[in-house]
PASEBA-1860 file (N, C-alpha, C; in nm, 3 decimals):
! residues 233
1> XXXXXXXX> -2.456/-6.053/-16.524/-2.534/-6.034/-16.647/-2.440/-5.998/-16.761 ~ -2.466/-6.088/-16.885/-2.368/-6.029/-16.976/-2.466/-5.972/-17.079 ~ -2.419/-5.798/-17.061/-2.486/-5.700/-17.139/-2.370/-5.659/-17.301 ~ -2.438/-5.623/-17.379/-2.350/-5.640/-17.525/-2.338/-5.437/-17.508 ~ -2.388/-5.382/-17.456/-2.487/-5.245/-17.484/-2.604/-5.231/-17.429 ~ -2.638/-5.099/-17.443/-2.774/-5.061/-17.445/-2.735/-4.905/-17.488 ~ -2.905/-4.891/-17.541/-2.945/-4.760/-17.616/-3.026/-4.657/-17.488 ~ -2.896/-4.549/-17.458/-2.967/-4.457/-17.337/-3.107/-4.390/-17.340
9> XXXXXXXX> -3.218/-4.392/-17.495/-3.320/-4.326/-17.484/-3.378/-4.402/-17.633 ~ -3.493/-4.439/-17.578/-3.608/-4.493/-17.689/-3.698/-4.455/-17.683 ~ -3.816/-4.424/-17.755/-3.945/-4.416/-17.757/-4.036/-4.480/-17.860 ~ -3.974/-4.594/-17.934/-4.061/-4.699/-18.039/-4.040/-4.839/-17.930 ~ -3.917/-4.899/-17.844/-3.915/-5.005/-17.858/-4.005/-5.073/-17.723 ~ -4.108/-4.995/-17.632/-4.164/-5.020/-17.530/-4.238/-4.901/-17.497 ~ -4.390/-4.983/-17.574/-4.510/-4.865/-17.645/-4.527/-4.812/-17.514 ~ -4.566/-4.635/-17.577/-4.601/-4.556/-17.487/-4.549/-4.515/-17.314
17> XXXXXXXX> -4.401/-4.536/-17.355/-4.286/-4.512/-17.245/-4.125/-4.477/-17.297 ~ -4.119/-4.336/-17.176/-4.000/-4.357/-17.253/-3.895/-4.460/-17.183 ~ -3.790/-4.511/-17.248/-3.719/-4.604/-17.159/-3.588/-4.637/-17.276 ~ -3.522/-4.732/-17.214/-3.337/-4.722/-17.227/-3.386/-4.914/-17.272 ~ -3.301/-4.920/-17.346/-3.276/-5.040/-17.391/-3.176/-5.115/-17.382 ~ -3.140/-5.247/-17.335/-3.031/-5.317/-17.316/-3.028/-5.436/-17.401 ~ -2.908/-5.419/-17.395/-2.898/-5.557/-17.483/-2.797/-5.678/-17.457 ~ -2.885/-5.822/-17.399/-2.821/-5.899/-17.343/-2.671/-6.004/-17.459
25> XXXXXXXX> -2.631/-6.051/-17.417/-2.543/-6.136/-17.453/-2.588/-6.313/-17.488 ~ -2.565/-6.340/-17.595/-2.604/-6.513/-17.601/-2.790/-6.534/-17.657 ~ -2.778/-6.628/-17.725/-2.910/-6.676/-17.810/-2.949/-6.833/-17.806 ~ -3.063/-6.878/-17.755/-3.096/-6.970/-17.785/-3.131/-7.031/-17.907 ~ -3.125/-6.938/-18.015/-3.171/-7.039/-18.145/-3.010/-6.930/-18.220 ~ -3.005/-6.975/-18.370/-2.941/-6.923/-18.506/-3.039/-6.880/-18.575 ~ -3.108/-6.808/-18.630/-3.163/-6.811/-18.691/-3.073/-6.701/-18.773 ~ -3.053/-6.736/-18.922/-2.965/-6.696/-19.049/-2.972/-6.535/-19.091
33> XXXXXXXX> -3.123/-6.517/-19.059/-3.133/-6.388/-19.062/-3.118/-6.266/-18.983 ~ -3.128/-6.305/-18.839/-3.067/-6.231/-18.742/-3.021/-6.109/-18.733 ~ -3.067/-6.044/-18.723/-3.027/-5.872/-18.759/-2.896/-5.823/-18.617 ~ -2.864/-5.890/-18.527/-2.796/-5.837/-18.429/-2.690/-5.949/-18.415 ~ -2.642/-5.983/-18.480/-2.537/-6.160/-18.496/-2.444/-6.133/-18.433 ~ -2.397/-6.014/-18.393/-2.286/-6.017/-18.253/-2.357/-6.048/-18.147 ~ -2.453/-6.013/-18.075/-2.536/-6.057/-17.963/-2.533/-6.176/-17.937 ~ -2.561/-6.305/-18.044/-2.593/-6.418/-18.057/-2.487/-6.541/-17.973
41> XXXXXXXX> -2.359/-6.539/-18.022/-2.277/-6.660/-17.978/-2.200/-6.572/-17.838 ~ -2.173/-6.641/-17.732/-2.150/-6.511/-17.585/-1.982/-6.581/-17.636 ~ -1.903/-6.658/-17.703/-1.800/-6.667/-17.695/-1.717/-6.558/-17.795 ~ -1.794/-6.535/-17.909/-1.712/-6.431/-17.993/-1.757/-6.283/-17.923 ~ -1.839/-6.258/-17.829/-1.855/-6.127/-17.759/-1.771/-6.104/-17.635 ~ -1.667/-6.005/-17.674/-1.589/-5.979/-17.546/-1.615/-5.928/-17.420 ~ -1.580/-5.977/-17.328/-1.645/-5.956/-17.182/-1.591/-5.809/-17.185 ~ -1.708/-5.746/-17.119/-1.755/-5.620/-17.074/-1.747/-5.556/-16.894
49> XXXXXXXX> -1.695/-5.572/-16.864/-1.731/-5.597/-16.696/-1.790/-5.517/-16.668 ~ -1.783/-5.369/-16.676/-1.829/-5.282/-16.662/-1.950/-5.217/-16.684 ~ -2.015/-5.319/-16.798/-2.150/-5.242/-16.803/-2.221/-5.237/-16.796 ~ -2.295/-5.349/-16.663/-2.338/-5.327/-16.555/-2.365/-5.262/-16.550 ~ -2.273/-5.229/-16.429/-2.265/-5.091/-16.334/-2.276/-4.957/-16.400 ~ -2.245/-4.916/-16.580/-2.239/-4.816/-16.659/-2.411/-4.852/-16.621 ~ -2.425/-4.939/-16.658/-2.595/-4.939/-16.718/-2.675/-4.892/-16.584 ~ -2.673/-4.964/-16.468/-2.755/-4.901/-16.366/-2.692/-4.757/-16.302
57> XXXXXXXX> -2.552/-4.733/-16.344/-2.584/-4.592/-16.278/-2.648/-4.469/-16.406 ~ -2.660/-4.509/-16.509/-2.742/-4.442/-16.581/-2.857/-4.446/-16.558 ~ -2.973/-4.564/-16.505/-3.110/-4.541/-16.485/-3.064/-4.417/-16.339 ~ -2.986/-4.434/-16.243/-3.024/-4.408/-16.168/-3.008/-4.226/-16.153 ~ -2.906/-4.186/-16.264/-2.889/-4.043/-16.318/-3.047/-3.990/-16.449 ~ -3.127/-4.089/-16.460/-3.244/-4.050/-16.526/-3.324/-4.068/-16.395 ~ -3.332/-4.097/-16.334/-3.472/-4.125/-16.270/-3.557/-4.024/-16.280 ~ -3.691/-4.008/-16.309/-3.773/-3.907/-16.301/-3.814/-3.849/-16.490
65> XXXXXXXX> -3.696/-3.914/-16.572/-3.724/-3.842/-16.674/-3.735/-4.000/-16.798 ~ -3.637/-4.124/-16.734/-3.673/-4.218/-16.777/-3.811/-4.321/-16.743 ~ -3.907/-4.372/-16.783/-4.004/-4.444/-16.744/-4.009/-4.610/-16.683 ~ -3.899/-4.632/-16.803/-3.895/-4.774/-16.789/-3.791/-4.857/-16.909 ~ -3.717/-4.952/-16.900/-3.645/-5.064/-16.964/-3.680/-5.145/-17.014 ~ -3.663/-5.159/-17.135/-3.638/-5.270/-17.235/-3.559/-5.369/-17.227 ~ -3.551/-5.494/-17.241/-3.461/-5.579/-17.218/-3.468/-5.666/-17.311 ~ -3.359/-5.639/-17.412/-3.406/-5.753/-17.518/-3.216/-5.836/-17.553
73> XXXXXXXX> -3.210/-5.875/-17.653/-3.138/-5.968/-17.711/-3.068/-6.000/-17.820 ~ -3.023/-6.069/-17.857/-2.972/-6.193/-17.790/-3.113/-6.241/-17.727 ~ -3.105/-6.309/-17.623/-3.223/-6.384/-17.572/-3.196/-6.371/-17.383 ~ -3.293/-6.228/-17.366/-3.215/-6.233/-17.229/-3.286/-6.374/-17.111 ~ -3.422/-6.443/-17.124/-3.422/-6.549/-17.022/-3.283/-6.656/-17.084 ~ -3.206/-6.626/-17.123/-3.071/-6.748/-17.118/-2.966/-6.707/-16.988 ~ -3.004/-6.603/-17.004/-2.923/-6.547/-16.864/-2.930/-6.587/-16.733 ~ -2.836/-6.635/-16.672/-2.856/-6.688/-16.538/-2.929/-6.629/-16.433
81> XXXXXXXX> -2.883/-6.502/-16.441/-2.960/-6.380/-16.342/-3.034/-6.318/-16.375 ~ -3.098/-6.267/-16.495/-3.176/-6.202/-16.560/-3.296/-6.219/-16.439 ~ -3.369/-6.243/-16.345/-3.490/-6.228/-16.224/-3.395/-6.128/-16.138 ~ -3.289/-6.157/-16.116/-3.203/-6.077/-15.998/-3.204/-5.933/-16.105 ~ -3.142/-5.919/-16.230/-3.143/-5.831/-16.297/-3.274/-5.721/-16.332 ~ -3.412/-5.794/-16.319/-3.513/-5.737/-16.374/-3.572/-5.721/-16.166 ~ -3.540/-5.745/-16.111/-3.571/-5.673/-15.977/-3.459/-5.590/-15.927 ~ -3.358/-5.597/-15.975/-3.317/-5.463/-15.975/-3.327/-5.329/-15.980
89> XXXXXXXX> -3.389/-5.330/-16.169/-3.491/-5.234/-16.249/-3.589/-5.194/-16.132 ~ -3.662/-5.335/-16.085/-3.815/-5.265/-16.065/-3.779/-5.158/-15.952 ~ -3.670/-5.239/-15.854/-3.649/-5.172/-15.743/-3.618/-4.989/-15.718 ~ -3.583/-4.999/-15.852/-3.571/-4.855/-15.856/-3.653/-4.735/-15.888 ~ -3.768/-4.821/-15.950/-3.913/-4.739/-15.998/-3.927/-4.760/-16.137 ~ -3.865/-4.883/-16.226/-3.892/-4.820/-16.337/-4.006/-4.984/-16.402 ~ -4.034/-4.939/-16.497/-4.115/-5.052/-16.546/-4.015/-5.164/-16.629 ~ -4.066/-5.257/-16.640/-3.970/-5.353/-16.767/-4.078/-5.419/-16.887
97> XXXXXXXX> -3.998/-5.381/-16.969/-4.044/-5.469/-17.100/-3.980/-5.586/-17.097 ~ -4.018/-5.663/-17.105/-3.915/-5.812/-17.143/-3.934/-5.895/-17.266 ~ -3.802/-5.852/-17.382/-3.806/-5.929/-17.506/-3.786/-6.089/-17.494 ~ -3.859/-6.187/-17.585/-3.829/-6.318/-17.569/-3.843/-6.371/-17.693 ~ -3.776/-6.493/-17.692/-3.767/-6.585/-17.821/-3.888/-6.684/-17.774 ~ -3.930/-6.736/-17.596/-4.036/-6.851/-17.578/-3.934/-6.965/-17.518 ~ -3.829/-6.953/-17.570/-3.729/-7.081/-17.538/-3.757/-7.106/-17.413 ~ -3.787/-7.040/-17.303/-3.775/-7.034/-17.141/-3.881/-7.039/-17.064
105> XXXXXXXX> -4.006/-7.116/-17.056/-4.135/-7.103/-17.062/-4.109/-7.075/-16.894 ~ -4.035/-7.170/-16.827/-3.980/-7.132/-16.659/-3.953/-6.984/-16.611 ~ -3.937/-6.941/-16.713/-3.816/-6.798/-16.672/-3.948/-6.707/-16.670 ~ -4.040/-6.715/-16.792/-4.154/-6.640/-16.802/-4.259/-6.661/-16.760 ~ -4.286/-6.784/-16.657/-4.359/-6.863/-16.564/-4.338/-6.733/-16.421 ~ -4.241/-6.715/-16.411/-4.188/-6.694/-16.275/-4.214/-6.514/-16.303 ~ -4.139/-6.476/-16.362/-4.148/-6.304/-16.422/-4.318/-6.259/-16.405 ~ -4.403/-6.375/-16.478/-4.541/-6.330/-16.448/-4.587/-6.332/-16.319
113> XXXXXXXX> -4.571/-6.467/-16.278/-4.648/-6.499/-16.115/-4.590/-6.402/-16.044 ~ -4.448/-6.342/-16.069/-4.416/-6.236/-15.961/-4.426/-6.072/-15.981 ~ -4.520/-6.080/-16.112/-4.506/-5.961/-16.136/-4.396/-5.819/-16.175 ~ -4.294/-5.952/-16.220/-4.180/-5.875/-16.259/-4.169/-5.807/-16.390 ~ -4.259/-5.809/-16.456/-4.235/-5.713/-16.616/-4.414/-5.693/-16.618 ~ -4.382/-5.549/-16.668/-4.489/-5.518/-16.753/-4.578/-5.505/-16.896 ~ -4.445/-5.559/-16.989/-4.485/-5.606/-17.053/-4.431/-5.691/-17.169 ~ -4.447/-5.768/-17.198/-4.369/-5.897/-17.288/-4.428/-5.868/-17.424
121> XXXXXXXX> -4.286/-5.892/-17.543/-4.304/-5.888/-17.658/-4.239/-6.031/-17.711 ~ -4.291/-6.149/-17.725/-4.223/-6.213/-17.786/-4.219/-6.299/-17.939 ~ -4.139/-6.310/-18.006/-4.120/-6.361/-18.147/-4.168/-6.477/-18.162 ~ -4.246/-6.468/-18.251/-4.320/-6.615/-18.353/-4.244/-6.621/-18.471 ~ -4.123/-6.691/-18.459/-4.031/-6.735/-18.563/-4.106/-6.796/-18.674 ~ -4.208/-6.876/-18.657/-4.263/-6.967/-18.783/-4.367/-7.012/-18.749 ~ -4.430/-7.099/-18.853/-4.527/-7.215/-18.770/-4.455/-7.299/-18.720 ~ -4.513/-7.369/-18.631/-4.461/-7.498/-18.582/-4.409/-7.564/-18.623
129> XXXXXXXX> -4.470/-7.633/-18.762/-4.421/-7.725/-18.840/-4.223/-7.692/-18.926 ~ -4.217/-7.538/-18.941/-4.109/-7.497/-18.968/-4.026/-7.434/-18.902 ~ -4.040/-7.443/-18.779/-4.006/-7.370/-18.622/-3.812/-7.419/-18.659 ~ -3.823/-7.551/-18.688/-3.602/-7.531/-18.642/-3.591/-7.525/-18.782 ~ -3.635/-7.524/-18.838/-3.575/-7.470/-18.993/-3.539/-7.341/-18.995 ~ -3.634/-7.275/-18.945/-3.612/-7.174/-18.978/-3.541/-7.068/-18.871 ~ -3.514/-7.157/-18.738/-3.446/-7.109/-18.617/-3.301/-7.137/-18.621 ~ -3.241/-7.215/-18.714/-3.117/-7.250/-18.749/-3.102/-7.366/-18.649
137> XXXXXXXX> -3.158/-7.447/-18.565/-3.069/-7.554/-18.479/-3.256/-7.640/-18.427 ~ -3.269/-7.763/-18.403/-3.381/-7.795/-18.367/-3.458/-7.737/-18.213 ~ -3.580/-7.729/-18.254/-3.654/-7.640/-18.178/-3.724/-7.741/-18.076 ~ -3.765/-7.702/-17.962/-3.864/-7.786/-17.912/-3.969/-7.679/-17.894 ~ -4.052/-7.742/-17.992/-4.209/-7.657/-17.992/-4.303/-7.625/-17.907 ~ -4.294/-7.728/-17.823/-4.372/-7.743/-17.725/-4.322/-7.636/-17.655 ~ -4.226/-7.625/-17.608/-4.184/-7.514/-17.477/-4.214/-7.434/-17.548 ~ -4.226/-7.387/-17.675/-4.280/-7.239/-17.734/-4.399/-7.222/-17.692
145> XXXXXXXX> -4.472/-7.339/-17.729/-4.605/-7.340/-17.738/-4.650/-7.294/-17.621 ~ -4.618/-7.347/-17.510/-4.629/-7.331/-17.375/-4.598/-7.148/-17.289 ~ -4.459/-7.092/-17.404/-4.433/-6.948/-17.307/-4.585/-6.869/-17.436 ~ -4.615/-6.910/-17.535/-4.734/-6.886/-17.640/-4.845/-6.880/-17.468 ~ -4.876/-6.985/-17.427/-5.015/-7.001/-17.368/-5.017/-6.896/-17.244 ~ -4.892/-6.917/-17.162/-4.831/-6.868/-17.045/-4.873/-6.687/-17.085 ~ -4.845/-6.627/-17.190/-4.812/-6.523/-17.195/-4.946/-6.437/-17.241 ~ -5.044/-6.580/-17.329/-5.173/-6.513/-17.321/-5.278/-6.470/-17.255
153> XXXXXXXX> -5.258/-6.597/-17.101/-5.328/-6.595/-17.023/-5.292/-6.509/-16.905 ~ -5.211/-6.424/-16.939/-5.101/-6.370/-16.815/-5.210/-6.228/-16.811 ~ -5.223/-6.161/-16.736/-5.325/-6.012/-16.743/-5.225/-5.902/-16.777 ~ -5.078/-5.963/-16.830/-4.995/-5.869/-16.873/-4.996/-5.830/-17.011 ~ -4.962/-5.678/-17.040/-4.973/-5.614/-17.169/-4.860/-5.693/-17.284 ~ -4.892/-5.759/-17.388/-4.800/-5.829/-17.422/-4.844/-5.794/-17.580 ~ -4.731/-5.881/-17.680/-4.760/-5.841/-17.816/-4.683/-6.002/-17.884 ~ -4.711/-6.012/-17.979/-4.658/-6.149/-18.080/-4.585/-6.125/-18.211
161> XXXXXXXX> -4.495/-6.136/-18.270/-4.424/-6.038/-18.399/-4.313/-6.124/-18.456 ~ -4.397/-6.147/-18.570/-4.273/-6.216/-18.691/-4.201/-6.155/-18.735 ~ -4.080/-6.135/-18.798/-4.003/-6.109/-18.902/-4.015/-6.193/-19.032 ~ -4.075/-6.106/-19.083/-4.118/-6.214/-19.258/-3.990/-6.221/-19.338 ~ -3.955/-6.312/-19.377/-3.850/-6.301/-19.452/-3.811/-6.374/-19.582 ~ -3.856/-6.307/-19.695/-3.899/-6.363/-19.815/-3.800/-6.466/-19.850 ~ -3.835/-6.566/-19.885/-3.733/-6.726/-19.918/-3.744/-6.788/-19.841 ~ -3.801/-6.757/-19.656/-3.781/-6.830/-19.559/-3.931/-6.871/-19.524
169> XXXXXXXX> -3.997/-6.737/-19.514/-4.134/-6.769/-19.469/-4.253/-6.813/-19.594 ~ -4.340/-6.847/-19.600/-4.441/-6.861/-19.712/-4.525/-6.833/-19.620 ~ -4.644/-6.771/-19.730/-4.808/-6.725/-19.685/-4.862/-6.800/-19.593 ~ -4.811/-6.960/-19.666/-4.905/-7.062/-19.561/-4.851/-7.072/-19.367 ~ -4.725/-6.991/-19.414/-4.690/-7.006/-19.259/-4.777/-6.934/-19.140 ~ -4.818/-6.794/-19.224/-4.859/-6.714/-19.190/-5.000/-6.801/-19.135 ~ -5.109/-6.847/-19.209/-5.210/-6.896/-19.164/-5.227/-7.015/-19.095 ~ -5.089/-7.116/-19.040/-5.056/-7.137/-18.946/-5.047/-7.032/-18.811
177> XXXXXXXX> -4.965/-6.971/-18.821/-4.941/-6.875/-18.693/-5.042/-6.869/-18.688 ~ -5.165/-6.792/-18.698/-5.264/-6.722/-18.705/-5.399/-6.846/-18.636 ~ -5.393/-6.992/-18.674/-5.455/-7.107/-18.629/-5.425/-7.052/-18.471 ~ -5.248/-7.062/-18.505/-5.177/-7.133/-18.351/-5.218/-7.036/-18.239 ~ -5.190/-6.870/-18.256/-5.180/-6.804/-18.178/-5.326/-6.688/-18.140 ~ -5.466/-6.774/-18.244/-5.557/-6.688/-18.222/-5.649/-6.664/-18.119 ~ -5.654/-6.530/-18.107/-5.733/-6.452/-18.027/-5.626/-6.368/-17.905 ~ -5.475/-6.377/-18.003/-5.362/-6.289/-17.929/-5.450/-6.136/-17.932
185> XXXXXXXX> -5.390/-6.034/-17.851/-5.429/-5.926/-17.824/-5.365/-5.839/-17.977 ~ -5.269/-5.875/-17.977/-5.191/-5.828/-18.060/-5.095/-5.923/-18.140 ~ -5.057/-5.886/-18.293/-4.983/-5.973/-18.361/-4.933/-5.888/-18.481 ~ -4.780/-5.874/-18.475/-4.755/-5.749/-18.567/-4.652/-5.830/-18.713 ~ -4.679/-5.834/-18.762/-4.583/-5.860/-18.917/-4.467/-5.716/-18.940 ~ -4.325/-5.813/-18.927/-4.228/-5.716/-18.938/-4.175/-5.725/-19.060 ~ -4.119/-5.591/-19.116/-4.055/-5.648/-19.254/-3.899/-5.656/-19.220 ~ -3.853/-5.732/-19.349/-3.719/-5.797/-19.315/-3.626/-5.674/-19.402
193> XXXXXXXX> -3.502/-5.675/-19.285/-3.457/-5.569/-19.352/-3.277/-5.676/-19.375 ~ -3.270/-5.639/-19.527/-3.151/-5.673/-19.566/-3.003/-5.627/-19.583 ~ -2.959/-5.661/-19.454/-2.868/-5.607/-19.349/-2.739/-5.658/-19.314 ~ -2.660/-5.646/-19.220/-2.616/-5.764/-19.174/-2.635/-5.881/-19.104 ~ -2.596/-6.000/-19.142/-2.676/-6.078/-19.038/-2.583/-6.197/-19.043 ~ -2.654/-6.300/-18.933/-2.603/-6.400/-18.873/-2.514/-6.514/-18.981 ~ -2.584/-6.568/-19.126/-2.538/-6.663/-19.164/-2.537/-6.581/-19.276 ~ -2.448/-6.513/-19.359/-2.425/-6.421/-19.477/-2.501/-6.524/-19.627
201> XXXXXXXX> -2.499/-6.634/-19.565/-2.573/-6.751/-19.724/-2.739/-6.702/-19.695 ~ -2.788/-6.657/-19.634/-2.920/-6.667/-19.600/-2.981/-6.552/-19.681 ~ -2.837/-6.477/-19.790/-2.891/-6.312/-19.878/-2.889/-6.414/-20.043 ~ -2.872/-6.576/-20.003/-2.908/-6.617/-20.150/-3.050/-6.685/-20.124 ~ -3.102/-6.713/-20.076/-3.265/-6.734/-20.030/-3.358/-6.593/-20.051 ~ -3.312/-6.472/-20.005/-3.412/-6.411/-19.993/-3.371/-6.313/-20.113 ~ -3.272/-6.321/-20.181/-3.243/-6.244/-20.317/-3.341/-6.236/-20.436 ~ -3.395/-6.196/-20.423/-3.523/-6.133/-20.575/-3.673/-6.172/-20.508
209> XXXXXXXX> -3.634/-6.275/-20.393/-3.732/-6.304/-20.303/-3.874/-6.189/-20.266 ~ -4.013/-6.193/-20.281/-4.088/-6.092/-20.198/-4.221/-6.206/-20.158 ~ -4.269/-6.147/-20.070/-4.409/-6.140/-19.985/-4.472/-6.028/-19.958 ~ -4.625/-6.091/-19.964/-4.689/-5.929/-19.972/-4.690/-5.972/-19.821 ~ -4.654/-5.851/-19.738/-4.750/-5.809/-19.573/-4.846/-5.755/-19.575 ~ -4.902/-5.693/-19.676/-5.065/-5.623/-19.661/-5.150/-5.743/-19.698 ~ -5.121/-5.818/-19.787/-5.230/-5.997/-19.822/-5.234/-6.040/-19.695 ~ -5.105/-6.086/-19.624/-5.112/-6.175/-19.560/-5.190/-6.084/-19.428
217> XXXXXXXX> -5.171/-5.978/-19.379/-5.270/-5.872/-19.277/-5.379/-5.946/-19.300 ~ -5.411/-5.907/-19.425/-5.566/-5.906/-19.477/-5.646/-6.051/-19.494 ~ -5.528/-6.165/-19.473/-5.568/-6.278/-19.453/-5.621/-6.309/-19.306 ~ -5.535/-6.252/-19.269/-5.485/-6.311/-19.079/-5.544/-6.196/-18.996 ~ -5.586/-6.114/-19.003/-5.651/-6.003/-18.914/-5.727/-5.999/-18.836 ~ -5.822/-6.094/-18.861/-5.963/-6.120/-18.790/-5.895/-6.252/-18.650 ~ -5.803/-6.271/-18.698/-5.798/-6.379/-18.591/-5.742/-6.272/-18.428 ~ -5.745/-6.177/-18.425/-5.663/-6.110/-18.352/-5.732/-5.941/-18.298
225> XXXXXXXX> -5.721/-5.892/-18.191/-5.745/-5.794/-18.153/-5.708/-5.686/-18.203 ~ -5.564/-5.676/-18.267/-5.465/-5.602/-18.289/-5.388/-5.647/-18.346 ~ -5.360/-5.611/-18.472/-5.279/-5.699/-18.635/-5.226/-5.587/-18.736 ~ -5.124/-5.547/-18.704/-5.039/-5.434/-18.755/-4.900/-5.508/-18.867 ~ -4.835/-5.432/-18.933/-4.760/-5.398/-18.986/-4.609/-5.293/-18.948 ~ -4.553/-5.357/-18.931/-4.395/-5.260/-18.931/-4.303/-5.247/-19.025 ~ -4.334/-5.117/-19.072/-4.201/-5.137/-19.198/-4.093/-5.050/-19.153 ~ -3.978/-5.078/-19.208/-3.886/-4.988/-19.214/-3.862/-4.875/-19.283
233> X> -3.817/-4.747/-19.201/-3.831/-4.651/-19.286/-3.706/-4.662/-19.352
END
């Protein structure tokens, strides 16, 4: 498993648990805005060997006080082992969150039928129609569409969450998503924070750039169980 890091104690990124966060190596899409752009390409990230083994003997020095793992990205179904990796976790008592981009509809086919995560958060980059535009490299929609169906029908606790990002996204995308993915349990609008990131040209698009997230809530709300807002503090 190629791990970049992980964060020894969370309590926002895997609701209502406490748990340790990892963070895999390598990305299936570019997308320009990217808030973690070392994660992304596994050739400019220097091999780690060790942290692994750093990482599981830390769950295994929490046990009892940690709940459960996060596993996010980069894009961890790109990982070869990531099933061997997430029965690892379970084996030890703890729960898993599993972050996804959708790219892997197989990987999250298999994680459900076997009951390997408890609960999936994965990213709605765009509508469809603007899916590799805005992913930096061409998309195949369909397999989105598909870890989309896989993940609704799954009896697992799961959530759906854009990153809005003014210059990139428009309103109308929003009421796309909202067509595509309704009657999700949950669907959260993130705000974009202007940071470092993946393609440094992508701060002349969103420069003087805004979107309201409370309109577009207030557009898209009803399609959904649960339709929140995340801002940054």
């Amino acid at each position: 498993m190629r791990i970049g890091g992980f964060q020894k104690l969370t309590l926002i990124d895997f609701p209502g648990t406490i748990a340790t966060t990892v963070f895999t190596v390598g990305c299936s899409f570019r997308c320009g805005f990217c808030h973690n752009p070392e994660l992304v390409i596994k050739s400019q990230f220097p091999a780690m060997n060790n942290l692994e083994e750093e990482f599981f003997a830390h769950l295994a020095k929490r046990k009892g006080k940690l709940e459960g793992v996060c596993i996010t990205g980069g894009e961890p179904t790109i990982q070869s082992d990531i099933i061997e990796f997430i029965k690892k976790i379970k084996a030890m008592g703890f729960k898993v969150k599993l972050d996804s981009n959708g790219t892997r509809p197989d990987v999250l086919r298999k994680v459900i039928s076997e009951k390997l995560v408890d609960f999936i958060a994965m990213d709605i980059k765009s509508s469809p129609e603007n899916y590799s535009k805005t992913v930096g490299l061409k998309a195949d929609v369909e397999r989105i569409k598909l870890s989309v169906q896989l993940i609704m029908n799954s009896k697992i606790p799961y959530e759906f969450r854009t990153t809005v990002v003014p210059g990139i996204h428009s309103e109308q995308d929003f009421g796309e998503i909202a067509k595509w993915i309704k009657g999700a349990k949950a669907y959260y609008l993130q705000e974009y924070r202007e940071m470092r990131v993946l393609d440094p040209k992508i701060k002349s698009l969103t420069k003087g750039q805004k979107i309201d997230l409370e309109k577009i809530k207030l557009e898209i709300e009803n399609n959904f169980a649960i339709c929140g807002i995340r801002k940054n503090s």
